[in-house]
C-alpha positions as CSV (number, residue, x, y, z in Angstrom):
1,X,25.6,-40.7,-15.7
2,X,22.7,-38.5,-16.8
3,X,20.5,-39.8,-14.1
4,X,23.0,-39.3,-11.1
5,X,23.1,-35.8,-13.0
6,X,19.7,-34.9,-12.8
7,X,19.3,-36.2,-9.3
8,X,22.1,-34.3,-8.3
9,X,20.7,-31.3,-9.9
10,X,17.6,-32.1,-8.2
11,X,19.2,-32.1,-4.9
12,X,21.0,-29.0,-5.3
13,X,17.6,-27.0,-6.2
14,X,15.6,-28.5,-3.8
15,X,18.6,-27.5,-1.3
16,X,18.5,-23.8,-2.6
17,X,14.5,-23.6,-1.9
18,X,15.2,-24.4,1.6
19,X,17.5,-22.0,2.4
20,X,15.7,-19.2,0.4
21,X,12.5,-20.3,2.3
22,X,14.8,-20.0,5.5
23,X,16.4,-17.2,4.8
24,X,12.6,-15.9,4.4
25,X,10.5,-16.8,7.1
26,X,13.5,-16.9,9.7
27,X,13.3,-13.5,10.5
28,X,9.3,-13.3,11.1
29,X,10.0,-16.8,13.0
30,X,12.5,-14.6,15.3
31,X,10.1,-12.0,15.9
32,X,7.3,-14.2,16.8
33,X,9.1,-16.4,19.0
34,X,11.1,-12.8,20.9
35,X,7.6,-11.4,21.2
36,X,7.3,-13.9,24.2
37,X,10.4,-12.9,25.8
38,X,10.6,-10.7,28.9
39,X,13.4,-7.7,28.2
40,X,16.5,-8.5,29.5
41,X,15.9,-11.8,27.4
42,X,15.9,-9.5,24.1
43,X,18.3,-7.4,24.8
44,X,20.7,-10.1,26.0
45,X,19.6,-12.3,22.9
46,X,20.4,-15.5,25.2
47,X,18.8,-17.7,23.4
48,X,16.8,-18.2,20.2
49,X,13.7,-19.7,22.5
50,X,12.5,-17.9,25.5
51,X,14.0,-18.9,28.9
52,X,10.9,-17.3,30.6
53,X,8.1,-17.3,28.2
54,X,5.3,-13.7,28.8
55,X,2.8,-12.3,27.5
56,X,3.8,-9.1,29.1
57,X,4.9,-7.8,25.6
58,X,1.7,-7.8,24.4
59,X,-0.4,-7.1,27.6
60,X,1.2,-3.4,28.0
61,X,0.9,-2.9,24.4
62,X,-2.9,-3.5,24.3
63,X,-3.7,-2.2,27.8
64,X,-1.3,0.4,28.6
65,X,-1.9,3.7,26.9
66,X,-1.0,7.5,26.8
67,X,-3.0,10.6,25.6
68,X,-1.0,9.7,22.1
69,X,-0.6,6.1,22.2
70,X,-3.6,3.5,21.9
71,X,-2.7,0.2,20.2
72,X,-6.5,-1.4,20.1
73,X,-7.5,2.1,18.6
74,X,-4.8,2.1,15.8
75,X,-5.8,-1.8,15.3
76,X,-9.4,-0.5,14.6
77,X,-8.2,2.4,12.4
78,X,-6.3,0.3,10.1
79,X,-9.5,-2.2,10.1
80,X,-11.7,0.5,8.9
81,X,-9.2,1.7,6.2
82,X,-8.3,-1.7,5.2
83,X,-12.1,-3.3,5.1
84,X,-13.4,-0.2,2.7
85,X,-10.3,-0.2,0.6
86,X,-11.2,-4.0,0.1
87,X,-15.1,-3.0,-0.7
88,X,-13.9,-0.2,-2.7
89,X,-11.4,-2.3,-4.8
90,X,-14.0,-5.4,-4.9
91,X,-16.5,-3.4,-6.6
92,X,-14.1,-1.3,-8.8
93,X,-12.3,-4.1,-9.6
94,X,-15.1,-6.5,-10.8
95,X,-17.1,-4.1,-13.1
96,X,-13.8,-3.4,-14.9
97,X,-12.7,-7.1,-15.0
98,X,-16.3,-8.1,-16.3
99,X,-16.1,-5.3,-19.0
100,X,-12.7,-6.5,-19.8
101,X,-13.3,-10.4,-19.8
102,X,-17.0,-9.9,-22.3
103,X,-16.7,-7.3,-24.2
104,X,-14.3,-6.8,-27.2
105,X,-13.2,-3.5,-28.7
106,X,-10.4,-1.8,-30.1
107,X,-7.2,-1.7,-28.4
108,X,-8.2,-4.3,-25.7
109,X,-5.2,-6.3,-25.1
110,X,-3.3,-2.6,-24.9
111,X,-5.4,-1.5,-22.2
112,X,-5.4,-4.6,-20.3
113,X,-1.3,-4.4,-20.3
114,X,-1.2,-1.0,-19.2
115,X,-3.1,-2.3,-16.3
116,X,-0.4,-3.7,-15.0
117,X,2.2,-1.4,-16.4
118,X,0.9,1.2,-14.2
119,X,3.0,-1.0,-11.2
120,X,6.6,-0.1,-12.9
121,X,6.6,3.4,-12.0
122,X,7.6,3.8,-7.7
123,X,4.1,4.9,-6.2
124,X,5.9,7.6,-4.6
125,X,6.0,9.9,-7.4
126,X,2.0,10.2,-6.8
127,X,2.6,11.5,-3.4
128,X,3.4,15.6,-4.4
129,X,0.1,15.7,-6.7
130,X,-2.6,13.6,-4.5
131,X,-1.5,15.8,-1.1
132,X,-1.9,19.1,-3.9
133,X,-5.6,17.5,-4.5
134,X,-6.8,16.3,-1.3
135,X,-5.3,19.4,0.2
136,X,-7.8,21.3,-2.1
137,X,-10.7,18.8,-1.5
138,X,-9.8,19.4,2.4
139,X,-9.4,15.6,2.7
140,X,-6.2,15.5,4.7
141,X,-5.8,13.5,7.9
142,X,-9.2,11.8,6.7
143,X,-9.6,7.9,6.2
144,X,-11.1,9.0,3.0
145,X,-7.8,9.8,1.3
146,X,-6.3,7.0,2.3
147,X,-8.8,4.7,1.3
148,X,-8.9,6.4,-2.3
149,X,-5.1,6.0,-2.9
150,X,-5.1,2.0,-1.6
151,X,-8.2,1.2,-4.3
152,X,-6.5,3.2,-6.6
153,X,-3.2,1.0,-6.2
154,X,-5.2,-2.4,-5.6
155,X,-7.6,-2.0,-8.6
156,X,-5.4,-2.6,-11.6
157,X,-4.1,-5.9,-10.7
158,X,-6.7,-6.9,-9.0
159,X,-8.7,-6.2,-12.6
160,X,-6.3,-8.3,-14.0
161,X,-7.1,-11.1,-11.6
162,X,-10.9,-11.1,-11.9
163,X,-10.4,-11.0,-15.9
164,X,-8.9,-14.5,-15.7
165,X,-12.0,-15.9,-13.3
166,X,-14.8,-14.2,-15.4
167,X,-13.0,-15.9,-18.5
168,X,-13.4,-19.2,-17.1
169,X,-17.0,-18.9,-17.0
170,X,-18.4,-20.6,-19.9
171,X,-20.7,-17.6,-22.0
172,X,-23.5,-20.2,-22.4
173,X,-24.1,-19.5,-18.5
174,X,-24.8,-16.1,-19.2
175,X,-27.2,-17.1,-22.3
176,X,-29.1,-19.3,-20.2
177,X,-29.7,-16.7,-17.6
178,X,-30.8,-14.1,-20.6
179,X,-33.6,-16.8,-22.2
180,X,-35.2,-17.3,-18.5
181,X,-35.4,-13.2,-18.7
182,X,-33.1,-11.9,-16.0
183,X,-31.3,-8.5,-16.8
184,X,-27.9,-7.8,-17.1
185,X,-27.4,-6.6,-13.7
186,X,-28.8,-9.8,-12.3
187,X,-26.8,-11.9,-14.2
188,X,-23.7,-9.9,-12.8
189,X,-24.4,-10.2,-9.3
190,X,-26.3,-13.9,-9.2
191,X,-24.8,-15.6,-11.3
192,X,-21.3,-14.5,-11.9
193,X,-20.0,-13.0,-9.0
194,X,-21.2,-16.4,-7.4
195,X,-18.9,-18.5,-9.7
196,X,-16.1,-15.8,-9.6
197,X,-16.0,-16.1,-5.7
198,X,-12.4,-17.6,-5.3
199,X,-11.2,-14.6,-7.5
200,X,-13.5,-12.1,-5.1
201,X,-11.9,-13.5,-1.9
202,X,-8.1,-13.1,-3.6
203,X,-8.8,-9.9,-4.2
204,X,-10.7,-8.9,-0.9
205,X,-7.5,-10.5,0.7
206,X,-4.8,-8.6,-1.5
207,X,-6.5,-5.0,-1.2
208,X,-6.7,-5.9,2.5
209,X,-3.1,-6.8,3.1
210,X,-2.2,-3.7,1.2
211,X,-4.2,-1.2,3.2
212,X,-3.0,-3.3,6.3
213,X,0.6,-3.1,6.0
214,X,1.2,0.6,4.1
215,X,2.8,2.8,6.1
216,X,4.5,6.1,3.7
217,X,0.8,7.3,2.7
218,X,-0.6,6.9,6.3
219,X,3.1,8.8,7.5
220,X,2.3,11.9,5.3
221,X,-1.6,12.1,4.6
222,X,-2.6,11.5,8.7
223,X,-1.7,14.4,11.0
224,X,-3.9,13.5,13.9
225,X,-2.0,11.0,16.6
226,X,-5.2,9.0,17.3
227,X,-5.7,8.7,14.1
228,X,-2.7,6.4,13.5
229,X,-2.6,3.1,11.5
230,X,-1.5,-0.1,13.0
231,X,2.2,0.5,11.4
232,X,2.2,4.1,11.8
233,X,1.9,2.8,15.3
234,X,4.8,1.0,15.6
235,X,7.3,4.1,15.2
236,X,6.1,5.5,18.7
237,X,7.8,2.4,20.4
238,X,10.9,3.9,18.7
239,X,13.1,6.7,19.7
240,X,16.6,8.2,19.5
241,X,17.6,7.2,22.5
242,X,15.5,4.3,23.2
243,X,13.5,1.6,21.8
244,X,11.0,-0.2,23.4
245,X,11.6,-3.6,22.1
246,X,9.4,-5.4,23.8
247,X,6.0,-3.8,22.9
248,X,7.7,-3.1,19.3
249,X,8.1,-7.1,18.6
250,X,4.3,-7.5,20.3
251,X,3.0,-5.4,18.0
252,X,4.8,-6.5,14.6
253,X,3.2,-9.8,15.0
254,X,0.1,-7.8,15.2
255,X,0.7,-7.0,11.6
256,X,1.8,-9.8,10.6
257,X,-0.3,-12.6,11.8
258,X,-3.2,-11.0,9.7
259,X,-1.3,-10.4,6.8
260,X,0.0,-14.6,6.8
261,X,-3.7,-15.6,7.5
262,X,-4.9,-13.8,4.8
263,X,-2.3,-14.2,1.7
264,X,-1.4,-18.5,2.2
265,X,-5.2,-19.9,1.4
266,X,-5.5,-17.9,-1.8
267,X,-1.5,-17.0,-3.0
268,X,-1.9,-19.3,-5.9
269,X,-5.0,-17.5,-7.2
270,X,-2.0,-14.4,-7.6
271,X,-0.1,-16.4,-9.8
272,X,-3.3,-17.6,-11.4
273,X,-4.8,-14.3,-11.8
274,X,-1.3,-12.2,-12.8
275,X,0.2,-15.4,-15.6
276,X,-3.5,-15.4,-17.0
277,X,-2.7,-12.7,-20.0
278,X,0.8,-14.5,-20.6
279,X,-0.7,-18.1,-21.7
280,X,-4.2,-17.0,-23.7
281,X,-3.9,-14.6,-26.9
């Protein structure tokens, strides 16, 4: 009886991960696959699968532009944001996690909590005093501000990631390195960032995705239409009194093609990085 129990049991979880992982991915599924369907198609929702397949959608969203409205130039603003938010974060990120991961001092372990602590309180709150001090810095509707508040979001846990990759290099390495006479800063950059490159690319892809896909900072802190990011760039194929559904589809899988190809090769280095502090003392 206990093992038709347990296989039961079995069955019934493995049946509620399917239809979370459904209930998931089915509506990014729907986008994709509506993305390819001419208008009437969408707006009738015939079918789940286009009758007429087109790349029409995406054609007049690339090509087809106003004074206010330029798709290719919002993809290459959120490019630049995203790619220095990455560097920023990368370097930010793996000084802190190396100080963290060799160095012991007094309140340590308090510090290293409060990293991720910081991530309970809704980021929105920040929003009244950083638009005081970039207004006073004259930073507003500059990439520059954007790019300071996605590293300063990204940083902590991506800290906390690079901690758990710099522990796993064995100190000995380090000791070698010192006898054959190379500095501290060489050590850093040859011979640890080299071993600590699956925790570099995690975090490269999780301050990407963030800059990539943030759209309330980019709403408030960007004035300038051309200036727009890829999301911000969305809400102009939306209207009171009509919606451009076609185009609006197109360009959500422009968002999130980049975001799947970057987060599935390294998710499990999150879980790595974020469980690290739970299961070491």
């Amino acid at each position: 009886m206990k093992g038709k129990s347990s296989k039961l049991g079995h069955i019934i979880r493995n049946i509620v991960v399917v239809i979370i992982l459904l209930s998931a991915t089915g509506l990014f599924v729907y986008i994709f696959v509506s993305a390819f369907k001419p208008i009437d198609e969408v707006m009738t929702r015939a079918r789940f699968l286009p009758l007429n397949p087109t790349f029409d959608n995406f054609y007049r969203i690339l090509f087809i532009n106003t004074p206010s409205r330029n798709f290719l130039r919002f993809i290459s603003n959120s490019l630049f944001i995203s790619l220095f938010t990455a560097l920023v974060t990368v370097i930010i990120s793996a000084l802190a996690g190396y100080g963290f991961s060799r160095h012991k001092y007094v309140g340590k372990n308090t510090v290293m909590k409060l990293l991720l602590f910081v991530y309970v309180f809704p980021t929105i709150i920040l929003l009244v005093p950083m638009f005081r001090i970039f207004s006073d810095i004259g930073i507003i509707d500059n990439y520059v501000s954007l790019i300071i508040i996605y590293a300063a979001l990204t940083a902590p846990f991506c800290t906390w990631i690079l901690i758990s990759f710099f522990d796993s290099v064995p100190p000995s390495i380090e000791e070698a390195a010192k006898i054959d006479g190379a500095s501290s800063w060489v050590i850093f950059t040859r011979v640890l960032l080299p071993l600590t490159t699956p925790g570099i690319i995690t975090v490269i892809a999780f301050s990407f995705i963030t800059a990539w896909g943030e759209s309330t900072f980019a709403g408030i802190f960007i004035r300038t239409s051309m200036k727009n990011t890829v999301t911000l760039g969305l809400v102009d194929f939306t209207a009171d009194q009509y919606i451009e559904w076609g185009q609006l589809l197109a360009g959500s899988v422009f968002v999130i093609v980049p975001v799947l190809l970057l987060f599935l090769p390294v998710s499990g280095n999150f879980v790595k990085g974020f469980l690290s502090g739970a299961v070491k003392e």
